[in-house]
N, C-alpha and C positions, 0 to 999 in steps of 0.2 A: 383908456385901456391899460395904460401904462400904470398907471396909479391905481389902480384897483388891484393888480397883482403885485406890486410893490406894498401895496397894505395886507394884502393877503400875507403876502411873508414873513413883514414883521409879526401879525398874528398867531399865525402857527409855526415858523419856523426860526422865531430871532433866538436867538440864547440866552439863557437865565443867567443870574448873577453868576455862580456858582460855574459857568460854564461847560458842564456836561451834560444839561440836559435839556431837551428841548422845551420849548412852551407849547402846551398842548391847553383848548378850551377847559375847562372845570366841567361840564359836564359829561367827556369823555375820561376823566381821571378815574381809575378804580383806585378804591382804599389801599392801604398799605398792606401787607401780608403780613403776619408775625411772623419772627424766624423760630425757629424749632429750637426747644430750651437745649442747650449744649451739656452733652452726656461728661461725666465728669473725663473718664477715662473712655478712649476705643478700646472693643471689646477686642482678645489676642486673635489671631488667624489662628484658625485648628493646626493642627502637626501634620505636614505635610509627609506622605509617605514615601520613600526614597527606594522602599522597592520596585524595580524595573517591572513594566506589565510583562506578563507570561506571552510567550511566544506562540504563534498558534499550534494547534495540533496539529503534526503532520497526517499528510492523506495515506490509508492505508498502500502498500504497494501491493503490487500483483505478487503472489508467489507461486516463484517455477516450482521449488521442492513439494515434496509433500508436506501434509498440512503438519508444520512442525508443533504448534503450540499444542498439540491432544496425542500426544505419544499413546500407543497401540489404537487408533483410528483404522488405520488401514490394517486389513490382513489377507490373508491368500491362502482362497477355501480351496483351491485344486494346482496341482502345477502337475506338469510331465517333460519328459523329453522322448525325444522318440524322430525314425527317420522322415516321417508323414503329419500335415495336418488335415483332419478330419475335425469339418465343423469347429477347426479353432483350438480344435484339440490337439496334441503332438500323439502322433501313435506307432508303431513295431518301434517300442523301443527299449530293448534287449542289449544288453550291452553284452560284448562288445563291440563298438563301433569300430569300421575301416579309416584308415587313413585316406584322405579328400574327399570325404564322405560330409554332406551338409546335417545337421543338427540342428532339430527346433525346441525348442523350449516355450512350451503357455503357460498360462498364469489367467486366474480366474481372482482378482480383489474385489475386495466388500470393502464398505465405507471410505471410498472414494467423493470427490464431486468433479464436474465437468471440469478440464483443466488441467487440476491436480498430473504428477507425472512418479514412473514408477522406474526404475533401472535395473536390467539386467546387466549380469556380469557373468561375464565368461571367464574363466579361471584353470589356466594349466600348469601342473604342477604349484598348485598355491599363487601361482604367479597372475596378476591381473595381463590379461591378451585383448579384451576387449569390453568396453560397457556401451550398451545400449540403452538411451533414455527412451519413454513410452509415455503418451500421452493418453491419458484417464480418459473415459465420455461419462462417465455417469456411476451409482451406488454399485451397482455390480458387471464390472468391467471383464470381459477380457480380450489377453493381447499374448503377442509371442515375439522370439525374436531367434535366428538365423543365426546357424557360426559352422563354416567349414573348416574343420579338425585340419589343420597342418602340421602337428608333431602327434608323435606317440606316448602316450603318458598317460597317467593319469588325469581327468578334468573335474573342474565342477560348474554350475552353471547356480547365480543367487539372484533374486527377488529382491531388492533392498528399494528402502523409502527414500526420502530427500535426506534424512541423518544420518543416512548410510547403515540402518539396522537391517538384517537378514530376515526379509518375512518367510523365504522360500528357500530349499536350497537341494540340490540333486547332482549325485555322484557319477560317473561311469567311466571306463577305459577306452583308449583307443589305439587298435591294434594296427601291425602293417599288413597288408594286404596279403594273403594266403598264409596268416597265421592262426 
């Protein structure tokens, strides 16, 4: 037994003159391969482009203002002020007002979308006393907003978009009581 694998080995695994490579039968040798004729020169690597990829787009964000990129989008078919609202409407309003007297002011916009947001400002004597944001439902909205007169003076009451443009705007006095 010993001698049949001891011949086995020298048969297929003794080493060739040359010492690298093994002895293998002649009828498992495949032919030689041709090598591939050698190109005189490698062809250059293309130009590598050194500008940095683009960054991605950012995602639109939400916006509270009004829809700033379409200046005159929004507009405001009705406003009033007045001591009462009826159906949304502000109504007796005659100026002029008492002092601690509440004050409404609506507003009826067109080409709104849901969201979107509209700002009252109340205004006495020129002077900002209070702004009220309002949040839009839909193409034709409306909304109002509340301000108890605590000086006497003149006031005004404005409609304005997210860029701060006046869509609306309404004047009246406010008197002291038993004037």
């Amino acid at each position: 037994l010993f001698a049949t694998a001891a011949g086995a080995y020298f048969v297929f695994f003794r080493p060739t003159l040359e010492g690298s490579e093994r002895a293998v039968p002649q009828s498992s040798v495949a032919a030689p391969t041709p090598a591939p004729p050698a190109s005189p020169e490698p062809a250059p690597a293309p130009p590598r482009d050194r500008t940095p990829p683009a960054p991605p787009a950012p995602k639109p964000a939400r916006v509270v203002a009004l829809r700033t990129g379409n200046p005159g989008a929004l507009s405001v078919q009705e406003f009033a002020v007045g001591r009462r609202l009826a159906n949304g409407v502000a109504t007796d309003g005659e100026s002029p007002f008492g002092l601690w007297q509440v004050v409404s002011f609506s507003t009826r916009v067109l080409g709104a979308r849901n969201g979107d947001r509209i700002v009252h400002v109340w205004l006495h004597d020129g002077r900002v006393m209070q702004s009220i944001e309002l949040k839009l439902g839909g193409a034709s909205w409306r909304t109002h907003s509340r301000k108890t007169l605590g000086k006497v003076g003149e006031w005004a009451v404005e409609a304005r978009d997210g860029e701060g443009r006046v869509l609306a705007r309404s004047t009246f006095t406010c008197v002291a009581a038993g004037t």
